[in-house]
C-alpha positions as a Markdown table, in Angstrom:
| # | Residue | x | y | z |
|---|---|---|---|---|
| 1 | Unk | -122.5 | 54.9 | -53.1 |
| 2 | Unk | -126.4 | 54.7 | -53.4 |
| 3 | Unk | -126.4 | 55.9 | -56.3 |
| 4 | Unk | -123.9 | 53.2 | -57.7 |
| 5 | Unk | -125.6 | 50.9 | -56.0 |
| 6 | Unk | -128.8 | 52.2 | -57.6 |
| 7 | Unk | -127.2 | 51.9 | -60.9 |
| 8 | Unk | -126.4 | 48.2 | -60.3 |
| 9 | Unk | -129.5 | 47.2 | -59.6 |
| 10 | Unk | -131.1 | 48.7 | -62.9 |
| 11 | Unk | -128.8 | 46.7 | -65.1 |
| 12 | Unk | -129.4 | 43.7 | -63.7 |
| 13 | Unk | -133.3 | 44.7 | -63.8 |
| 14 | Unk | -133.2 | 46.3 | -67.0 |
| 15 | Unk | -130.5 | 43.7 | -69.1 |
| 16 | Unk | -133.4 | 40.7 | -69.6 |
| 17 | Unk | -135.9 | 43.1 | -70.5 |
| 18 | Unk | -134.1 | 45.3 | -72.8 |
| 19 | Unk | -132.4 | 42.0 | -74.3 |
| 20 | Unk | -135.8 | 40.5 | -74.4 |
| 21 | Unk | -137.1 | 44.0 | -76.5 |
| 22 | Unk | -134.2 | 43.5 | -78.5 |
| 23 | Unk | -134.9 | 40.1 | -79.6 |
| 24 | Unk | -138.7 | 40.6 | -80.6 |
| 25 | Unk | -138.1 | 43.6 | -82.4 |
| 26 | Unk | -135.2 | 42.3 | -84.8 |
| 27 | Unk | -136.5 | 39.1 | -85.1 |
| 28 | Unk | -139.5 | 40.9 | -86.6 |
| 29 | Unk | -137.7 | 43.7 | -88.8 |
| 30 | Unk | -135.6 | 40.7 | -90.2 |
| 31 | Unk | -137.8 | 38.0 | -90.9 |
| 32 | Unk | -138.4 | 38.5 | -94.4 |
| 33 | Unk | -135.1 | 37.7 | -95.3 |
| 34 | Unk | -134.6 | 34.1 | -95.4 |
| 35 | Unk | -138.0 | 34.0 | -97.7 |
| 36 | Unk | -136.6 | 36.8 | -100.1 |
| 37 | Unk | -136.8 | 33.7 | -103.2 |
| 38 | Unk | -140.3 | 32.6 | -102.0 |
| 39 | Unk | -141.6 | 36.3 | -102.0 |
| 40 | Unk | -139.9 | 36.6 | -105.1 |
| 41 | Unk | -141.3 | 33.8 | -106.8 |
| 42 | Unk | -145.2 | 34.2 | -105.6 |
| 43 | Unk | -145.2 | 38.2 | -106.7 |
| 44 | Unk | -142.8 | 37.4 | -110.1 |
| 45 | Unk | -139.8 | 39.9 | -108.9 |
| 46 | Unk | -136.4 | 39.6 | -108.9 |
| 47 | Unk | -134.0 | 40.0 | -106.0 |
| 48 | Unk | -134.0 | 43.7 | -105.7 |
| 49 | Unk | -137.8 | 43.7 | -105.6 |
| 50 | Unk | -138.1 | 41.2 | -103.0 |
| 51 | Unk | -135.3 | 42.8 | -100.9 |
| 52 | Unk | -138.2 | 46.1 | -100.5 |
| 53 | Unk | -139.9 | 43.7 | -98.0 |
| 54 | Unk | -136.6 | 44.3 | -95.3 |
| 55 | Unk | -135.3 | 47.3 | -97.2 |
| 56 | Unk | -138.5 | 49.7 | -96.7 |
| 57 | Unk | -139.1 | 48.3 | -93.0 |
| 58 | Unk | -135.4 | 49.8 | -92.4 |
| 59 | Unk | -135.3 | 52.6 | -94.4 |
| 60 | Unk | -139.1 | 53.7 | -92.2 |
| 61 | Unk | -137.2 | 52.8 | -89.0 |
| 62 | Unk | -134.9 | 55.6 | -90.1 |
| 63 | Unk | -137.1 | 58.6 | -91.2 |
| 64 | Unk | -139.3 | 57.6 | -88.3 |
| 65 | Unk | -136.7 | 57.5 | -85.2 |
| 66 | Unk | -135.3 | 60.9 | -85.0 |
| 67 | Unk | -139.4 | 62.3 | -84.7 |
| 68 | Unk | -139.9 | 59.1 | -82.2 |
| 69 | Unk | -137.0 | 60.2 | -79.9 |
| 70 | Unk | -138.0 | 63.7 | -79.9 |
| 71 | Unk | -141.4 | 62.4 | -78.6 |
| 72 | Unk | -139.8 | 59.9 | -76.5 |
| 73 | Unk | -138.5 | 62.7 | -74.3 |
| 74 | Unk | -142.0 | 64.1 | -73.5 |
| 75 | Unk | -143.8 | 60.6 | -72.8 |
| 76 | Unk | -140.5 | 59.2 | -71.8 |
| 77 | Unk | -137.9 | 56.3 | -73.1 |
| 78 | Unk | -139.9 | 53.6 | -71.0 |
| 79 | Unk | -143.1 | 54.4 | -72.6 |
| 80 | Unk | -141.8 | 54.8 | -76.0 |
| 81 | Unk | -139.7 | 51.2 | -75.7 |
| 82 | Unk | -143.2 | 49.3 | -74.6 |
| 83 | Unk | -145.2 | 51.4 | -77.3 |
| 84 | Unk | -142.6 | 50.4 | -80.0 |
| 85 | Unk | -142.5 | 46.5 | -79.3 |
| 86 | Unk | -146.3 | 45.7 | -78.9 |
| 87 | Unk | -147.2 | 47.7 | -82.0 |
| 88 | Unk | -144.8 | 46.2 | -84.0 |
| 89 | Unk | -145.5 | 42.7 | -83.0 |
| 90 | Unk | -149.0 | 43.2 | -83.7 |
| 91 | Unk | -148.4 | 44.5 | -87.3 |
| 92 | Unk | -146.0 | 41.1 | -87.8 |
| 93 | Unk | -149.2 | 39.4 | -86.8 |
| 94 | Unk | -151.0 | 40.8 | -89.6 |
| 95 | Unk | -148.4 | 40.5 | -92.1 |
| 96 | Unk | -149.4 | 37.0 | -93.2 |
| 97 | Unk | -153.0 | 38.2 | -94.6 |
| 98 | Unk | -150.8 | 40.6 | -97.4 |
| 99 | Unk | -152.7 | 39.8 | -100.8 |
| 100 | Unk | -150.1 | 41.8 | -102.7 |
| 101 | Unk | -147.1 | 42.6 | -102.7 |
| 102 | Unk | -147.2 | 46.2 | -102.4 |
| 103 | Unk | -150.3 | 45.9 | -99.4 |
| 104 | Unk | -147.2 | 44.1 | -97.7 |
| 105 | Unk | -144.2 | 46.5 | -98.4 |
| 106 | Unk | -147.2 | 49.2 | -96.6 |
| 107 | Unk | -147.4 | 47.1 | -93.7 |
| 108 | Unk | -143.4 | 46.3 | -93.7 |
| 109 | Unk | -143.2 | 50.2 | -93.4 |
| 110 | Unk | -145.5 | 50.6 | -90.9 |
| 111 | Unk | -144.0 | 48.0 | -88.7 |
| 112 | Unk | -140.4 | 49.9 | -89.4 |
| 113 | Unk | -141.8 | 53.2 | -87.7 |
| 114 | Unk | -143.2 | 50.9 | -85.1 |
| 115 | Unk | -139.6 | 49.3 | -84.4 |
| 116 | Unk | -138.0 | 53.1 | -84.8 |
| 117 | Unk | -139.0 | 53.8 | -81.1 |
| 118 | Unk | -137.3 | 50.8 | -79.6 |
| 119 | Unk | -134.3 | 51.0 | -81.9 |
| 120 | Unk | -134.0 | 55.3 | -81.7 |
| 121 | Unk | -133.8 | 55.5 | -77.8 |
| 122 | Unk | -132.5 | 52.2 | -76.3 |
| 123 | Unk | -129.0 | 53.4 | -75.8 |
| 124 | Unk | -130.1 | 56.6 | -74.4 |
| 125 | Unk | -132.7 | 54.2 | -72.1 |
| 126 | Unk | -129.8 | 52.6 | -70.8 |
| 127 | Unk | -127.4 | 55.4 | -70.6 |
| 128 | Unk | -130.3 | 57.3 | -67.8 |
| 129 | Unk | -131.0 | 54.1 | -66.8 |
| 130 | Unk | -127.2 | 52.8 | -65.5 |
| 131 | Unk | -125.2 | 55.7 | -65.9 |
| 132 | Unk | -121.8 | 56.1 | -67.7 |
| 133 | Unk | -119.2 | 53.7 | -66.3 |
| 134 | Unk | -121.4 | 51.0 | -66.7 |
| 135 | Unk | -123.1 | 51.9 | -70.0 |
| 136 | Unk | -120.7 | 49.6 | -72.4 |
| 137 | Unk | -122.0 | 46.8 | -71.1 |
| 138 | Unk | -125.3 | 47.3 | -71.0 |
| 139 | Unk | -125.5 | 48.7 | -74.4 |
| 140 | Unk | -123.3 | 45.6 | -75.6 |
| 141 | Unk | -126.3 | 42.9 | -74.0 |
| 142 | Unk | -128.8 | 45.3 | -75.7 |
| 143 | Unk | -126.9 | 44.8 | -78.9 |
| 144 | Unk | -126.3 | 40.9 | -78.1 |
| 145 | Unk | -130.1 | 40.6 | -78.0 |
| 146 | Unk | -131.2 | 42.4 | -80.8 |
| 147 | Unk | -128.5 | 39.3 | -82.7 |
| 148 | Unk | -129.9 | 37.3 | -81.2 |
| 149 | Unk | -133.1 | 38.7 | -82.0 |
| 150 | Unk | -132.0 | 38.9 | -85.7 |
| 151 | Unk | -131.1 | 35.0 | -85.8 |
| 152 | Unk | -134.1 | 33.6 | -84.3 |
| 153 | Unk | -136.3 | 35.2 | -86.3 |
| 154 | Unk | -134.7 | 34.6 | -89.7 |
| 155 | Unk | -133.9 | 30.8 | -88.5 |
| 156 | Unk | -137.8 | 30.2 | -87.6 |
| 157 | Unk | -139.0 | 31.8 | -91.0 |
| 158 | Unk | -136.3 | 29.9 | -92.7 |
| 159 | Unk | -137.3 | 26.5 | -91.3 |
| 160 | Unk | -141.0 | 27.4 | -90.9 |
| 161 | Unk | -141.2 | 28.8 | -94.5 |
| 162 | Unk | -140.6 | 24.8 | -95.8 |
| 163 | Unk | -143.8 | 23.2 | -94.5 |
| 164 | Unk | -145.5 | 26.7 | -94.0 |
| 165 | Unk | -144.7 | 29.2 | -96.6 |
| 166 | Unk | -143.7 | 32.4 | -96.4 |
| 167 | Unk | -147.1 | 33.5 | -94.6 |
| 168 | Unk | -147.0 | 30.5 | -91.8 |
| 169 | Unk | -143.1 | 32.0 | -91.6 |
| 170 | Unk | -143.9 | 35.0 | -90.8 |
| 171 | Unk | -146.9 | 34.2 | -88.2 |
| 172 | Unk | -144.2 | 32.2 | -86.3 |
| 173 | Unk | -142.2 | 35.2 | -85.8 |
| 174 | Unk | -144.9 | 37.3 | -84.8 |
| 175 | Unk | -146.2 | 34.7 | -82.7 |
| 176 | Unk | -143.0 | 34.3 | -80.7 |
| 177 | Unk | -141.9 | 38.2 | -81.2 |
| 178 | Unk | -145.2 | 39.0 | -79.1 |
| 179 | Unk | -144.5 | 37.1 | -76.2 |
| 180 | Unk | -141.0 | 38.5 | -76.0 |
| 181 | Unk | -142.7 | 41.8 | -76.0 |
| 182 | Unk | -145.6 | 41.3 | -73.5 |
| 183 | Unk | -142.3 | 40.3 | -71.0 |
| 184 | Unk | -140.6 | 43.6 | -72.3 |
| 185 | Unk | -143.4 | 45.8 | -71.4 |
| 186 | Unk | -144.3 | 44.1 | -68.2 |
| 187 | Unk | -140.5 | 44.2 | -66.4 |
| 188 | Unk | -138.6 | 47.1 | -68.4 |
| 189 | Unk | -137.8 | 49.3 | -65.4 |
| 190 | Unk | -138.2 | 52.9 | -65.3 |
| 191 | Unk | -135.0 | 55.2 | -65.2 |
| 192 | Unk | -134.8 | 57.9 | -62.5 |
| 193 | Unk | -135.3 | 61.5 | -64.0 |
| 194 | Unk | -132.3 | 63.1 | -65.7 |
| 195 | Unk | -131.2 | 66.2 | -64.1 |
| 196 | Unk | -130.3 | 68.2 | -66.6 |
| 197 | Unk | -128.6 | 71.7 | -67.0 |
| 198 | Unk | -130.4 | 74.1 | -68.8 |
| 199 | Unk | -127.7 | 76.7 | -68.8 |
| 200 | Unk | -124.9 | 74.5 | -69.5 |
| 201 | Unk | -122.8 | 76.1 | -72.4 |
| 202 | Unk | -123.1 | 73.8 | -75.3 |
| 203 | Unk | -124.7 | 71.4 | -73.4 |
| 204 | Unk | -126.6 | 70.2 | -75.6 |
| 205 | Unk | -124.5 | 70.6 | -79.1 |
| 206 | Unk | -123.5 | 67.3 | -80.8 |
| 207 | Unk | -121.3 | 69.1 | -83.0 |
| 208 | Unk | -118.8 | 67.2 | -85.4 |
| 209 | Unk | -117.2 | 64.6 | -82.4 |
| 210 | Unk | -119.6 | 62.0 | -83.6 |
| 211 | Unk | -119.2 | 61.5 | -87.4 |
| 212 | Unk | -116.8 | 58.7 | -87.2 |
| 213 | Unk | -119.2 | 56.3 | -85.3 |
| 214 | Unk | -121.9 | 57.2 | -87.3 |
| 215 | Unk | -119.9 | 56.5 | -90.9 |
| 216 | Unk | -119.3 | 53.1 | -89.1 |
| 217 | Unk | -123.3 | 52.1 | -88.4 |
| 218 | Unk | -124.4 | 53.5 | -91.7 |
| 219 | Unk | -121.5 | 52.2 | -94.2 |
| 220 | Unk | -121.2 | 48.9 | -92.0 |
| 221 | Unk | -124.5 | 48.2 | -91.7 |
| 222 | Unk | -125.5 | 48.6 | -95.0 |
| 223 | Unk | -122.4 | 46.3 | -96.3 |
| 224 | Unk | -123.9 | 43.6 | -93.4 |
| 225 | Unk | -127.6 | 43.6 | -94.7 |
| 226 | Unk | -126.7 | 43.9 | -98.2 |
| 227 | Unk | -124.8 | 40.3 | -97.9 |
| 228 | Unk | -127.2 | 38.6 | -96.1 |
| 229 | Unk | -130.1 | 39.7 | -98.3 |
| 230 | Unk | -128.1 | 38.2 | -100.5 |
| 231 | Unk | -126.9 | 34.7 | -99.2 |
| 232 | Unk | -130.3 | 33.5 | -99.7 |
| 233 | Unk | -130.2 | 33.5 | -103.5 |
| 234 | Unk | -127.0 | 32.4 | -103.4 |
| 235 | Unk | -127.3 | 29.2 | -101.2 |
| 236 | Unk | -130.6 | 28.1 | -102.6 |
| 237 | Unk | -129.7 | 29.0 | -106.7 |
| 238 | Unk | -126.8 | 26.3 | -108.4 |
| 239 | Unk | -124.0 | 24.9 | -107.5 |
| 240 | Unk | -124.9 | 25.0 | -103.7 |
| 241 | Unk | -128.9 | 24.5 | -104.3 |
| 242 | Unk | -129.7 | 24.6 | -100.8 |
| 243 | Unk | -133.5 | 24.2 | -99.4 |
| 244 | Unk | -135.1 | 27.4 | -97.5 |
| 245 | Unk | -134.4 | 25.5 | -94.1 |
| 246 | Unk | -130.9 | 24.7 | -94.7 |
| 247 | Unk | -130.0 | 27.8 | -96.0 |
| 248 | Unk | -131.3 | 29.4 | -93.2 |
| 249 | Unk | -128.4 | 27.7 | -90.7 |
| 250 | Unk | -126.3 | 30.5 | -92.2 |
| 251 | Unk | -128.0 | 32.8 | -89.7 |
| 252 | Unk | -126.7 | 30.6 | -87.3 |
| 253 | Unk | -123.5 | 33.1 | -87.4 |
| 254 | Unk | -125.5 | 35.7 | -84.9 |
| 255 | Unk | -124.4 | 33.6 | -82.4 |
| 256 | Unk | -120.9 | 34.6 | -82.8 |
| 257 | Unk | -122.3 | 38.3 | -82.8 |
| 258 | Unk | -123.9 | 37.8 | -79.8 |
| 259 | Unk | -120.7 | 37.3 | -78.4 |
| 260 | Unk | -118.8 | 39.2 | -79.9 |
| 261 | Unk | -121.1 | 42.4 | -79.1 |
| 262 | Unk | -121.4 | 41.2 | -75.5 |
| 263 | Unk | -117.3 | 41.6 | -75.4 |
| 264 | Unk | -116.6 | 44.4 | -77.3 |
| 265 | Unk | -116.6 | 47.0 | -74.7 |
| 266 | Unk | -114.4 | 45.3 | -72.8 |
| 267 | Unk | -112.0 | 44.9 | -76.3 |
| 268 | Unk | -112.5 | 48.9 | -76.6 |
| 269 | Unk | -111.6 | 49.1 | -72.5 |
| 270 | Unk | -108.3 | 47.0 | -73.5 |
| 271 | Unk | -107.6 | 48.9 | -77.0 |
| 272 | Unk | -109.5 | 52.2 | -77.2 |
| 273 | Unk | -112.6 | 52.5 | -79.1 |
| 274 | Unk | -110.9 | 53.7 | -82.2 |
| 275 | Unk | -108.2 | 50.9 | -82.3 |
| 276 | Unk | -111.5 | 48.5 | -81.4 |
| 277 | Unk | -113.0 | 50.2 | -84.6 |
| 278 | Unk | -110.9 | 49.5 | -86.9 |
| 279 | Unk | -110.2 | 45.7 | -85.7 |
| 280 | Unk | -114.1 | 45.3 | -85.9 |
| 281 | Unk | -114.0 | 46.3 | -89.2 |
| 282 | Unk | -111.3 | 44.6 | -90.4 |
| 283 | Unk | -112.8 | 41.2 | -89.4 |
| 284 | Unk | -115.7 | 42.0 | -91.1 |
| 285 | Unk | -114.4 | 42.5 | -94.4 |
| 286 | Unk | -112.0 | 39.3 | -94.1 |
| 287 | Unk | -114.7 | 37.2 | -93.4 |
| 288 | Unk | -116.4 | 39.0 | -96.5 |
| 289 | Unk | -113.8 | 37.9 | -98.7 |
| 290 | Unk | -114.0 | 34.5 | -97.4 |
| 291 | Unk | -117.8 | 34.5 | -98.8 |
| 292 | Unk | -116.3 | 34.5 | -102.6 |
| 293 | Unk | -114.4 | 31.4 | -102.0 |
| 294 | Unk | -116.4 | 28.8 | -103.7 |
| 295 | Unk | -117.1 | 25.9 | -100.8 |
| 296 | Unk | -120.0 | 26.0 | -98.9 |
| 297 | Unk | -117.9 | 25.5 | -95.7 |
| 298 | Unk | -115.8 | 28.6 | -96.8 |
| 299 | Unk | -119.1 | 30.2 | -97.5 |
| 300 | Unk | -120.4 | 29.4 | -93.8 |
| 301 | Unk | -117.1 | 30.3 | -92.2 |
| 302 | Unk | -117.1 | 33.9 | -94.0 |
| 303 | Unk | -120.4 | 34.5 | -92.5 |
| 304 | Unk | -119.6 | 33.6 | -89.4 |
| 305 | Unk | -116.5 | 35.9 | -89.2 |
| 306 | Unk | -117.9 | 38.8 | -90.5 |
| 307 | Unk | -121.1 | 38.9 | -88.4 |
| 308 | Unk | -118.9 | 38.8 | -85.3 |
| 309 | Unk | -116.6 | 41.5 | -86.5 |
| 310 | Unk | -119.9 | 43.6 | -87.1 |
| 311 | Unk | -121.5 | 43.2 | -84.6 |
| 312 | Unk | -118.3 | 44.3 | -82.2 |
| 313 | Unk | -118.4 | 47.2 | -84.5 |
| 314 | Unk | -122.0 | 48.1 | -84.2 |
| 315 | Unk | -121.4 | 47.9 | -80.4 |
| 316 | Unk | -118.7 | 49.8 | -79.7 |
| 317 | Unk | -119.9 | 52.6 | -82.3 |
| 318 | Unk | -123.3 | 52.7 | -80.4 |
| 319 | Unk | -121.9 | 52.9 | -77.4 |
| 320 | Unk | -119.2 | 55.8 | -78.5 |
| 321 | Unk | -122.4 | 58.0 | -79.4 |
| 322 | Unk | -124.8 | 57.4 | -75.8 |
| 323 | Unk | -121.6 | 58.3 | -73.9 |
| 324 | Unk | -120.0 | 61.3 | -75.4 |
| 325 | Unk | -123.0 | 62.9 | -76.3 |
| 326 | Unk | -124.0 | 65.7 | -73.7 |
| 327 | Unk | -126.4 | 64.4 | -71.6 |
| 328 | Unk | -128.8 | 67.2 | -72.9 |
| 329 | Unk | -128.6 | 65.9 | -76.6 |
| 330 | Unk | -128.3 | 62.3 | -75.9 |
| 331 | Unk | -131.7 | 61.2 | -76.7 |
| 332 | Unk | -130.8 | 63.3 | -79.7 |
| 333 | Unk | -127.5 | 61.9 | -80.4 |
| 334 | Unk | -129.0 | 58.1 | -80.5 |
| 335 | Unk | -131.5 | 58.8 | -82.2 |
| 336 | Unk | -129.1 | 60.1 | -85.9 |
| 337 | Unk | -127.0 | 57.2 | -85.5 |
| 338 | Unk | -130.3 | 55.0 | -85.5 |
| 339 | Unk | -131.1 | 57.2 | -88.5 |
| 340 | Unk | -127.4 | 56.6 | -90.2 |
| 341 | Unk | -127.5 | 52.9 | -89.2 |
| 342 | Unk | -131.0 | 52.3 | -91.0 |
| 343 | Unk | -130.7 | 54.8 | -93.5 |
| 344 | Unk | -127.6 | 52.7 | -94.4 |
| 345 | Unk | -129.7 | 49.3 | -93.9 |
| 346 | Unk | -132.1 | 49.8 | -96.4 |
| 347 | Unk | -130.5 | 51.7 | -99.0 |
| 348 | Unk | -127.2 | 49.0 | -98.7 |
| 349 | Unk | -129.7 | 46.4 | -98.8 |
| 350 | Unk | -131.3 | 47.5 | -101.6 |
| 351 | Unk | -128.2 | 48.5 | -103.7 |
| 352 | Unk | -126.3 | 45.3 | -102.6 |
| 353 | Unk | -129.0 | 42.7 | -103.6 |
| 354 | Unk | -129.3 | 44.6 | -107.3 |
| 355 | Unk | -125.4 | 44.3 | -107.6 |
| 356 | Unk | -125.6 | 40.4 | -106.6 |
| 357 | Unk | -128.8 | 40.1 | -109.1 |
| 358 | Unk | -126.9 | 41.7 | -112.3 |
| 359 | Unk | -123.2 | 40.5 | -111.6 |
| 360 | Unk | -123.0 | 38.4 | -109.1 |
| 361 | Unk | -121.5 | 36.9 | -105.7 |
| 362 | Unk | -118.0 | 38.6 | -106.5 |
| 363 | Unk | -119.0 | 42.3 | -107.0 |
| 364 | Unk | -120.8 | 42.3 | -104.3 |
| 365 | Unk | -118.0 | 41.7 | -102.3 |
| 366 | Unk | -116.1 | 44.2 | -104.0 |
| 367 | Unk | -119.0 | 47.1 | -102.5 |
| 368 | Unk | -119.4 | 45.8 | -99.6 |
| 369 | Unk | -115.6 | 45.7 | -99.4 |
| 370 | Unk | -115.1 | 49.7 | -100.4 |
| 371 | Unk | -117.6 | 51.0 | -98.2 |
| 372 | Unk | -116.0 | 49.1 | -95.0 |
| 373 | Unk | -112.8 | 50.3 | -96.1 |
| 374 | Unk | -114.7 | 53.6 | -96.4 |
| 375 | Unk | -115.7 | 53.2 | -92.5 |
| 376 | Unk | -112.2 | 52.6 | -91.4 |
| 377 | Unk | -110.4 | 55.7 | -93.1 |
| 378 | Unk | -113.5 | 57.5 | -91.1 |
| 379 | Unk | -112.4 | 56.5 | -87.5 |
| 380 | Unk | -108.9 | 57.3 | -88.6 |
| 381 | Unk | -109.8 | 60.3 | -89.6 |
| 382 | Unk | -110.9 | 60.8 | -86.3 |
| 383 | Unk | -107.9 | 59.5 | -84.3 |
| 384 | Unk | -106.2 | 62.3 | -86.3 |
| 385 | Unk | -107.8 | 64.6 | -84.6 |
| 386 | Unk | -106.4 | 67.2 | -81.4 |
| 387 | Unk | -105.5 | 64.9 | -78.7 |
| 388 | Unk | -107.6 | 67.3 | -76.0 |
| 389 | Unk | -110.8 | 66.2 | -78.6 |
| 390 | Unk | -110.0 | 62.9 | -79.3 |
| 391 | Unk | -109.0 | 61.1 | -75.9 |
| 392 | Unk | -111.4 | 61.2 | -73.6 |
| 393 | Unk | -111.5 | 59.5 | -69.9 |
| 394 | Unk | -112.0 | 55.8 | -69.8 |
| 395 | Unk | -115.4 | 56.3 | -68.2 |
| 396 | Unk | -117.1 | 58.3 | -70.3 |
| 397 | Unk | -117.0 | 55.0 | -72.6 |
| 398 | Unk | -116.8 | 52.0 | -70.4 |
């Protein structure tokens, strides 16, 4: 009983701070998107150019976090998490004083490997931190703050980038980023040591258990960046012609992943995380294919649909991973799905916004569409498998 109760108390410690890590750290990785055009237009590059000012912050976010999680379990997860959010915050800072394009794609990556540590062990944080059965949760308001994270960040550059530029954009981010951090670091609490067991047998393999979930961050993630590193060009360029500011309101969707990340482990408690899975996904490629439809409030709804469909994904997928990994390899565990999930960031960034640039809106849905697709047949895959390695006790998820 005291140690439930002990449990308890850490998540309602730990959820504001964590959320609060969340929200500085993806408001600053995503930033740069709503100013993709300006970027473009002051260095003279087209849309997959630009898009290497959010794709190489990712794609360094994913080399860096495996290394980061490793060291992470010397100086431990706290440490790491406050390390991660003031250093990135104060690279943001700096961003603005770029005088070329490639001095800012430098500091973009350098702010990625900063972001790495908070991203790499947050689920394993929280896993230590509140135990299993009430880990869903708790990784679901760490997900619903980095959304939340994502859509403050791109809403303040987008409004800020009218009067501003994309400079004064990017200070206002930093700006607000470093005072979510400085509460971060001052209330995160520290976890209670993990008792491990050296001699366990296996108990510290990953083995194959985990693919599905990590198919899902990388493949779903990458078809989720590469449409909004899109929408940008597309609201702002003919027939829509939309200003920075407005366009921006698309990012408005988070919202709905907020909630819907907040909810999902209760929708993988009610369906099984496989069944959740696959729902997820499905809503996130309907509302994709709502985007092609040529009204702007078809356009706006489509967003909104499939960030909430994501971002249900993203949750339940990273909360699969922090509870059936041994507790041995968890920090380990996290850390390769925060390397599929980025890995899959940038490079789907990257790939989608040159597929938008040289045909357009429509086969851009049509990737995005395959590699969701692609993500589902994975976590059936998986459901296919033994029954005494597929189903697993409620509370080793919820």
């Amino acid at each position: 009983m005291a140690v439930i109760e002990a449990q308890r108390v850490g998540t309602r410690r730990a959820g504001p701070a964590v959320a609060a890590a969340g929200v500085s750290s993806f408001a600053l990785l995503y930033a740069p998107q709503p100013v993709l055009p300006q970027l473009a237009a002051d260095f003279r590059l087209d849309p997959g150019g630009a898009s290497l000012a959010v794709g190489v912050a990712t794609a360094a976010l994913a080399v860096a976090v495996l290394p980061l999680a490793a060291l992470a379990e010397v100086v431990g997860r706290r440490r790491m998490i406050v390390w991660s959010v003031l250093a990135s915050a104060l690279i943001g800072l700096a961003l603005p004083l770029a005088p070329t394009f490639p001095v800012l794609v430098a500091m973009r990556a350098a702010q990625g490997v900063a972001v790495a540590g908070f991203a790499g062990v947050g689920a394993a944080y929280l896993a230590d931190l509140v135990g299993a059965t009430r880990l869903a949760g708790a990784v679901g308001v760490m997900i619903a703050g980095n959304s939340v994270g994502g859509m403050l960040g791109r809403l303040g550059a987008g409004f800020a980038a009218g009067p501003w530029g994309w400079r004064g954009a990017l200070l206002v981010v930093a700006g607000v980023s470093l005072l979510c951090s400085a509460y971060a670091a001052r209330t995160l609490p520290a976890p209670p040591p993990v008792v491990r067991a050296p001699h366990a047998r296996g108990g510290g393999r990953i083995g194959t258990a985990l693919l599905a979930p990590y198919t899902v961050g990388a493949l779903g993630v990458g078809a989720f960046v590469a449409l909004y590193n899109a929408a940008s060009f597309r609201l702002s360029a003919p027939p829509l012609s939309l200003s920075p500011a407005v366009a921006s309101l698309v990012f408005l969707s988070y919202a709905l992943g907020t909630a819907s990340s907040a909810a999902a482990g209760r929708l993988a408690d009610r369906l099984g995380r496989r069944a959740a899975l696959v729902a997820a996904l499905a809503v996130t490629a309907a509302g994709s294919a709502l985007t092609a439809l040529g009204p702007l409030a078809a356009v706006v709804t489509g967003f909104a649909v499939l960030t909430a469909g994501f971002f249900a994904a993203h949750a339940v997928a990273n909360a699969w991973v922090a509870a059936q990994a041994p507790p041995a390899a968890r920090g380990r565990a996290a850390g390769i799905y925060t390397l599929c999930y980025y890995l899959g960031s940038g490079a789907g960034g990257t790939a989608g916004s040159a597929v938008y640039g040289a045909a357009g809106w429509t086969w851009l849905i049509v990737l995005t569409s395959a590699w969701l697709l692609l993500a589902i047949v994975a976590v059936l895959v998986a459901g296919r498998r033994p029954r005494a390695v597929a189903r697993r006790p409620r509370q080793e998820y919820a």
